[in-house]
ROSE-4610 file (N, C-alpha, C; in Angstrom, 1 decimal, always signed):
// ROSE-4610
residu = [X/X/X/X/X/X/X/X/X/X/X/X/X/X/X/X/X/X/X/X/X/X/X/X/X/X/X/X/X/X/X/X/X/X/X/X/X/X/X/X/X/X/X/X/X/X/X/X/X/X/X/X/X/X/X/X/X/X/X/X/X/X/X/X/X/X/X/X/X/X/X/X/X/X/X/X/X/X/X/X/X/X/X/X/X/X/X/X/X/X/X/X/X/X/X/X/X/X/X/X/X/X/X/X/X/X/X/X/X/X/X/X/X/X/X/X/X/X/X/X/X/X/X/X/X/X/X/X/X/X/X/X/X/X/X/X/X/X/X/X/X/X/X/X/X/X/X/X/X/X/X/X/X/X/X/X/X/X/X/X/X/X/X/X/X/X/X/X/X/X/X/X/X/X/X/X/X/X/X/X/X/X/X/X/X/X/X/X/X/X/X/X/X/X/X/X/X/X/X/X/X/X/X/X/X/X/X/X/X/X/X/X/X/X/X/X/X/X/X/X/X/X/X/X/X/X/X/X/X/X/X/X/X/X/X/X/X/X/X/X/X/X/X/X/X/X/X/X/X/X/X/X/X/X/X/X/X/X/X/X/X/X/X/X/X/X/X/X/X/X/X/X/X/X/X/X/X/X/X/X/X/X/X/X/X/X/X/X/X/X/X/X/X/X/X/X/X/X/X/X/X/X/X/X/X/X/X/X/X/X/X/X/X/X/X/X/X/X/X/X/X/X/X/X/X/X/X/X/X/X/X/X/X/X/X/X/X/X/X/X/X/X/X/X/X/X/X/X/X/X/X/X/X/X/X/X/X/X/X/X/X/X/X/X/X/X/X/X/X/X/X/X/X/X/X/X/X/X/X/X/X/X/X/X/X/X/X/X/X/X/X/X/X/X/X/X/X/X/X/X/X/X/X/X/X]
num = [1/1/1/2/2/2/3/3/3/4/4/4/5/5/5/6/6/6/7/7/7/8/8/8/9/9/9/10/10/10/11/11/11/12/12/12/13/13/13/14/14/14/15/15/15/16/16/16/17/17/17/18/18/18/19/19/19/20/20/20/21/21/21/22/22/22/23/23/23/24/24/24/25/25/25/26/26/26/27/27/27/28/28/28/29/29/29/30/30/30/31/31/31/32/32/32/33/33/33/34/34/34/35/35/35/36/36/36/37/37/37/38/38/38/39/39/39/40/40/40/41/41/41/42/42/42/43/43/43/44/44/44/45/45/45/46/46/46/47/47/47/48/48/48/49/49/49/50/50/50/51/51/51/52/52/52/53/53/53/54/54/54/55/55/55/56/56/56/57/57/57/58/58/58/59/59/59/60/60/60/61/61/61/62/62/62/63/63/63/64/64/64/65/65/65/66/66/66/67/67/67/68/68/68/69/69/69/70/70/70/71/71/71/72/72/72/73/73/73/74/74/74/75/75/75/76/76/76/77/77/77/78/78/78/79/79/79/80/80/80/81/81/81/82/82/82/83/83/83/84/84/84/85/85/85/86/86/86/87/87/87/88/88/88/89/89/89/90/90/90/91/91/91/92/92/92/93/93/93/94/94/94/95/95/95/96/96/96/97/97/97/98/98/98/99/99/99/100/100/100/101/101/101/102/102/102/103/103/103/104/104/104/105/105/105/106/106/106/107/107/107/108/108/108/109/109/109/110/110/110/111/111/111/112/112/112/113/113/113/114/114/114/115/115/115/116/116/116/117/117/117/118/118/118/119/119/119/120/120/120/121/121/121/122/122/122/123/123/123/124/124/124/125/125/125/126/126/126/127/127/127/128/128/128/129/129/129/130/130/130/131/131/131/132/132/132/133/133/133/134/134/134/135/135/135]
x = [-43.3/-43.5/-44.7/-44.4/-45.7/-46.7/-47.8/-48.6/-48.6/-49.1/-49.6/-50.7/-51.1/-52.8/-53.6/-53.4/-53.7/-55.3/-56.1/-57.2/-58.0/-57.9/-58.7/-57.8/-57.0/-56.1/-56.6/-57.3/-57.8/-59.2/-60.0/-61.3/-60.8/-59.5/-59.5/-58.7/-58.0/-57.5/-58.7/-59.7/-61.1/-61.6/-61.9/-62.7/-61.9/-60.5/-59.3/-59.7/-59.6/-59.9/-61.0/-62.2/-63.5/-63.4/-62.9/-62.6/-61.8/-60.8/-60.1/-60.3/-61.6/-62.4/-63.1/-63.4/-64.2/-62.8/-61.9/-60.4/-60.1/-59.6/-59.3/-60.3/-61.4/-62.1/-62.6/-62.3/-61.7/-60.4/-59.7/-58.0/-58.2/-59.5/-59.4/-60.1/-61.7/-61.4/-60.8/-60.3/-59.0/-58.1/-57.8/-57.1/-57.9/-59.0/-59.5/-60.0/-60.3/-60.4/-59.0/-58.1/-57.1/-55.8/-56.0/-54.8/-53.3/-52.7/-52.5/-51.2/-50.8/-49.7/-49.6/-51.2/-51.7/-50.8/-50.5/-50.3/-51.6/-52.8/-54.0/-54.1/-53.6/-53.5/-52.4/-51.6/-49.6/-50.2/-51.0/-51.0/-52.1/-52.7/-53.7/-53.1/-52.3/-51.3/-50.8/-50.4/-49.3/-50.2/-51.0/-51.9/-52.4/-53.0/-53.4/-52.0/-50.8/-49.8/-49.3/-49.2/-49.0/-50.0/-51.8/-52.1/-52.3/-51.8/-51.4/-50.0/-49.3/-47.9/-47.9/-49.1/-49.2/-50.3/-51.3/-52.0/-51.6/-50.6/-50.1/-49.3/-48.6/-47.6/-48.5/-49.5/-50.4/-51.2/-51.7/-52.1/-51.3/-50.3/-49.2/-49.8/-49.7/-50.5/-49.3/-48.6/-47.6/-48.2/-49.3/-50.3/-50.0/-50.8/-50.7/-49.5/-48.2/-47.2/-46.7/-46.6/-46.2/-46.7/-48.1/-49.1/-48.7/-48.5/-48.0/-46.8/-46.1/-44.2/-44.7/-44.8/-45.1/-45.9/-47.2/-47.4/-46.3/-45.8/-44.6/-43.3/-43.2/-42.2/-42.6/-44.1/-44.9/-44.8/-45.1/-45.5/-43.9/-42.8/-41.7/-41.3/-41.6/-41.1/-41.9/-43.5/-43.7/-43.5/-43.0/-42.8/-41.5/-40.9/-39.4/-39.5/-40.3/-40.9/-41.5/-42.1/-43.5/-41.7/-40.9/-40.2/-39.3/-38.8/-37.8/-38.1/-40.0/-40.9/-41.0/-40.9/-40.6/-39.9/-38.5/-37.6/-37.2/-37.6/-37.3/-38.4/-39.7/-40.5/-39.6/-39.2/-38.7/-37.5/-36.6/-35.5/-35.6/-37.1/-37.3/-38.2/-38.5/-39.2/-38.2/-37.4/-35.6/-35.6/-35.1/-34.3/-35.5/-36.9/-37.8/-37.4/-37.3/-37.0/-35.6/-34.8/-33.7/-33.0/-34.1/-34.0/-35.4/-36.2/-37.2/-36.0/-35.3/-34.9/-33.7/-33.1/-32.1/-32.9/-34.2/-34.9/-34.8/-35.4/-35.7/-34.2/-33.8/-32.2/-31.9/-32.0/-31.6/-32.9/-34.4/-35.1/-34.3/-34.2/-34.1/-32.9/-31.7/-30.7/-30.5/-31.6/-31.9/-33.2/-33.5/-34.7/-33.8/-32.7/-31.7/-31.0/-31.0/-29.8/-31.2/-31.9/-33.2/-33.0/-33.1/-33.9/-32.5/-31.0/-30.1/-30.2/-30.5/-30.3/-31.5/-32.6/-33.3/-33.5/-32.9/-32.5/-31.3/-30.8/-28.8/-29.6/-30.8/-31.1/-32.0/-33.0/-33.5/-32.3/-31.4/-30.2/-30.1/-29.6/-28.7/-29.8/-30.9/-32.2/-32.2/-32.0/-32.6/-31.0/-30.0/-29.1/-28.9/-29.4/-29.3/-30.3/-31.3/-32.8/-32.0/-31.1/-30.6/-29.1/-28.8/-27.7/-27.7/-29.2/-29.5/-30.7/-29.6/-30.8/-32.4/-32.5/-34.0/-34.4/-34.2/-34.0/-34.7]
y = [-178.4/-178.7/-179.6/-180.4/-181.6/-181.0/-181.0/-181.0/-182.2/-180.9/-182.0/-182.3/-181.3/-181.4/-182.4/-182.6/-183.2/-182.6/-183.2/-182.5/-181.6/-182.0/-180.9/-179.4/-179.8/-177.9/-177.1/-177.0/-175.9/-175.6/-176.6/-176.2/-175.1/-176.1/-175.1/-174.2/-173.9/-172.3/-171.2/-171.8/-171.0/-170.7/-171.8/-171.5/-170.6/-170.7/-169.8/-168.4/-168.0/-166.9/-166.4/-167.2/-166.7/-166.5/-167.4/-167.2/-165.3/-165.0/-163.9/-162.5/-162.6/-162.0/-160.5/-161.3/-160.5/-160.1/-160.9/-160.5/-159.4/-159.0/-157.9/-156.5/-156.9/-155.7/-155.2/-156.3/-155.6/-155.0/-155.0/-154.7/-153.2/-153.2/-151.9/-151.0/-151.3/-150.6/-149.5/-150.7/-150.4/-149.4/-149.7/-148.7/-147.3/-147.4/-146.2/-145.1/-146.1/-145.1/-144.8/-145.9/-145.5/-144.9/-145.4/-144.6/-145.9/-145.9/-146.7/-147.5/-146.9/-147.3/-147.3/-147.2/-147.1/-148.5/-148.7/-150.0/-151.4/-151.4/-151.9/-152.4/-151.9/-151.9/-152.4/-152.3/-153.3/-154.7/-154.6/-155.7/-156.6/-156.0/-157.6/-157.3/-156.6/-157.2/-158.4/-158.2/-159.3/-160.6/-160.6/-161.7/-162.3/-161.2/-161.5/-162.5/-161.8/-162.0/-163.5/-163.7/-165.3/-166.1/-165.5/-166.7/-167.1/-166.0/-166.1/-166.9/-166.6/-167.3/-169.6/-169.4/-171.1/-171.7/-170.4/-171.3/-171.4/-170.5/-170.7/-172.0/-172.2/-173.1/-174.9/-174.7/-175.7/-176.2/-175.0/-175.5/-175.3/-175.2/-175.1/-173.7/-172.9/-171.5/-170.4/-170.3/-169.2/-168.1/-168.0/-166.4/-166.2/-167.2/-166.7/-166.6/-167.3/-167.1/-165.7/-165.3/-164.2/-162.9/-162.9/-162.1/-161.9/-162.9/-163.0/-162.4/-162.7/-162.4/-161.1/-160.3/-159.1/-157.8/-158.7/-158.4/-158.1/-159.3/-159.2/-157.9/-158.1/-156.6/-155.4/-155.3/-153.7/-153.7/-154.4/-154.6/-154.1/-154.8/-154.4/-153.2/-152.6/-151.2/-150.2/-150.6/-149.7/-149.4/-150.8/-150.0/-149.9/-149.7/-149.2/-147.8/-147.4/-145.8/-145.4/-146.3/-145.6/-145.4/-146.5/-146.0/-144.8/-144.6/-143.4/-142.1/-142.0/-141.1/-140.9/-141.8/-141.9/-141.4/-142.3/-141.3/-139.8/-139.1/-137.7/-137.2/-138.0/-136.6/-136.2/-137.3/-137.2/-136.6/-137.0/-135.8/-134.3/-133.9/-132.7/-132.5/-132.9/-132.6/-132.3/-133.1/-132.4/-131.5/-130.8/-129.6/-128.6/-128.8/-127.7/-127.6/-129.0/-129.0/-127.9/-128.6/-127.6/-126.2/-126.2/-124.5/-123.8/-124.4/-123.5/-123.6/-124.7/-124.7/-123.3/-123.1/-122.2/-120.7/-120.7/-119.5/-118.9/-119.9/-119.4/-119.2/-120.0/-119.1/-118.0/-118.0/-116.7/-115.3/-115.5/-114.5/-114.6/-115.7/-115.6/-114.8/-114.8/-113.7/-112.6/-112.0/-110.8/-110.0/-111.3/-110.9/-110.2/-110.9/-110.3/-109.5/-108.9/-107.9/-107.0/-106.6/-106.2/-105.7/-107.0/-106.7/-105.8/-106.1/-105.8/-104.5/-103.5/-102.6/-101.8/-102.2/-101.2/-100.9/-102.3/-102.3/-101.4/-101.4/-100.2/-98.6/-99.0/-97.6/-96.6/-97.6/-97.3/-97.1/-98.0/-97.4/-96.1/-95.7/-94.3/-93.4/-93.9/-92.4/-92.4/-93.5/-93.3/-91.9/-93.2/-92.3/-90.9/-90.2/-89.0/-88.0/-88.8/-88.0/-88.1/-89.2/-88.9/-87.3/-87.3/-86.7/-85.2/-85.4/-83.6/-83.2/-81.9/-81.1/-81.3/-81.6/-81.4/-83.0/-83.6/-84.9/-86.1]
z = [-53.5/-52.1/-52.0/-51.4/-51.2/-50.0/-50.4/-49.4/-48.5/-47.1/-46.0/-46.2/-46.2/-45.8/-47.1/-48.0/-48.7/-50.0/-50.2/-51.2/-50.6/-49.1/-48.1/-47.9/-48.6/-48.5/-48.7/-50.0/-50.7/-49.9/-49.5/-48.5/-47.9/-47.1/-45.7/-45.6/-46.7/-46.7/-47.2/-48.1/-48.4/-47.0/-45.8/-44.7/-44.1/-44.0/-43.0/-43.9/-45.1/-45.4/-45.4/-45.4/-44.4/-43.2/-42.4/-41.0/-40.4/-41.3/-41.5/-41.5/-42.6/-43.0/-41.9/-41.1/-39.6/-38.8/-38.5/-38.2/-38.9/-40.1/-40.9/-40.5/-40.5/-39.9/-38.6/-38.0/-36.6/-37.0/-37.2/-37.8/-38.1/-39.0/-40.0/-38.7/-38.0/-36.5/-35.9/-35.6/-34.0/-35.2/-35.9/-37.1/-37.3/-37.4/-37.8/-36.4/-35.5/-34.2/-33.1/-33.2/-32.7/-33.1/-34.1/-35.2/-35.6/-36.6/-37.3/-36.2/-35.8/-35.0/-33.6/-33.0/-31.4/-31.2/-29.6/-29.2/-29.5/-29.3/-29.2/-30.8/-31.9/-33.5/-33.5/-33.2/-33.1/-32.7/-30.9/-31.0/-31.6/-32.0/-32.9/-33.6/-34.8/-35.7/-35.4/-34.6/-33.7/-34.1/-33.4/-33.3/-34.9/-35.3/-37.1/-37.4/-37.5/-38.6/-37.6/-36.4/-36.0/-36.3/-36.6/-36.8/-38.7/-39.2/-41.0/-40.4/-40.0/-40.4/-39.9/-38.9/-38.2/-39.5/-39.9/-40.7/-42.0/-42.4/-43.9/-43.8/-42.7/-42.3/-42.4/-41.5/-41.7/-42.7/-43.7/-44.8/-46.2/-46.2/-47.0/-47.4/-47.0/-47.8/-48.3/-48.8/-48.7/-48.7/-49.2/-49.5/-47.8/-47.2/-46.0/-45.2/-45.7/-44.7/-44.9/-46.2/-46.5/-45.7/-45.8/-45.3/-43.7/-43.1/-41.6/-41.8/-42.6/-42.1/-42.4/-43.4/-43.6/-42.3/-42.2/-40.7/-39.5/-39.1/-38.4/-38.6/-40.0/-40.1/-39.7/-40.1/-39.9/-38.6/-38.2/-36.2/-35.5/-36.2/-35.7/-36.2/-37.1/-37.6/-36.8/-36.6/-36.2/-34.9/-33.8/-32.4/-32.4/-33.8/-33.3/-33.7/-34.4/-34.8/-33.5/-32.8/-31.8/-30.7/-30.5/-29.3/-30.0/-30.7/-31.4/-30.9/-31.4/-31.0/-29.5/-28.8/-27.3/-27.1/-27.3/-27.1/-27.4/-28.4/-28.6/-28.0/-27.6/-26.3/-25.4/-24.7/-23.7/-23.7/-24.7/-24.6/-24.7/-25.7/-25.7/-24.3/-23.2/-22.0/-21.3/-21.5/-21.0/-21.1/-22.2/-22.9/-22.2/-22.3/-21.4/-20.4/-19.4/-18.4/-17.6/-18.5/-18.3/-18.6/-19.7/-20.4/-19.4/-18.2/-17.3/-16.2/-16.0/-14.6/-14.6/-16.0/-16.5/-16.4/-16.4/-17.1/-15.2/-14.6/-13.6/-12.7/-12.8/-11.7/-12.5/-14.0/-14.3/-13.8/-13.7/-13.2/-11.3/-10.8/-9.1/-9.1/-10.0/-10.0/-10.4/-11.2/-11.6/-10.6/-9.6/-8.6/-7.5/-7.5/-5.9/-6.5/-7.4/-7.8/-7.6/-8.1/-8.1/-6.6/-5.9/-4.1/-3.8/-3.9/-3.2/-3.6/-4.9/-5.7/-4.5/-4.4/-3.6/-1.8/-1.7/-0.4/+0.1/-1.1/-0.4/-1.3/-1.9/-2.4/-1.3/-0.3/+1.0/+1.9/+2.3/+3.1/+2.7/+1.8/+1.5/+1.6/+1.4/+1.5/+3.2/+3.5/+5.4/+5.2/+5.5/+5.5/+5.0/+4.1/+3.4/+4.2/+5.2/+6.0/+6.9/+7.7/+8.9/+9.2/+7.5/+7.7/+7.7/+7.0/+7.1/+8.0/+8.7/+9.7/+9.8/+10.6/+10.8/+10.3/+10.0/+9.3/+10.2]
């Protein structure tokens, strides 16, 4: 593949990988306090691996295109892991949801069998005082 850039390539893929350098450690950071697959860590991925894929592109760099595309895959695996995980919170907030809303009609029906059981059990005692003498 012919270069563009010509004898100045090799400078300035040296200066881009200096340049990088402070990039990657903000990288490592946001990684180490937010955790590897935070949103805030996805997206300067994002950013890292587009500007490896324009500058590999620009200075004929494949080190760096690669490094970008690679970038780009992690970034995409990981918010398709971060949403998956989304999704099964929320399905299991469901299943709470619905196994409390279940829990509780079943205590509210065991509450009125309860109330009716001592309410007809006060009936029959009035009733049983009213029915005998002296009562």
């Amino acid at each position: 593949m012919a270069s563009r850039v010509g004898w100045p390539g090799p400078m300035l893929r040296f200066v881009y990988g200096l340049a990088r350098t402070p990039l990657t450690m903000i990288e490592d950071g946001l990684e180490s306090t937010m955790g590897d697959s935070s949103a805030e860590v996805l997206a300067w991925r994002r950013v890292l691996g587009a500007a490896d894929r324009i500058a590999g592109d620009l200075l004929d760099d494949a080190t760096a295109i690669q490094r970008g595309e690679a970038l780009r895959v992690a970034v995409f695996a990981a918010a398709h892991t971060n949403a998956r995980a989304r999704a099964d919170r929320h399905a299991w907030q469901r299943a709470v949801a619905r196994r409390r809303a279940i829990d509780g009609a079943e205590r509210m029906r065991r509450y009125r069998i309860h109330r009716e059981a001592a309410l007809e059990q006060r009936l029959q005692e009035k009733a049983r005082r009213e029915s005998t003498p002296g009562g």
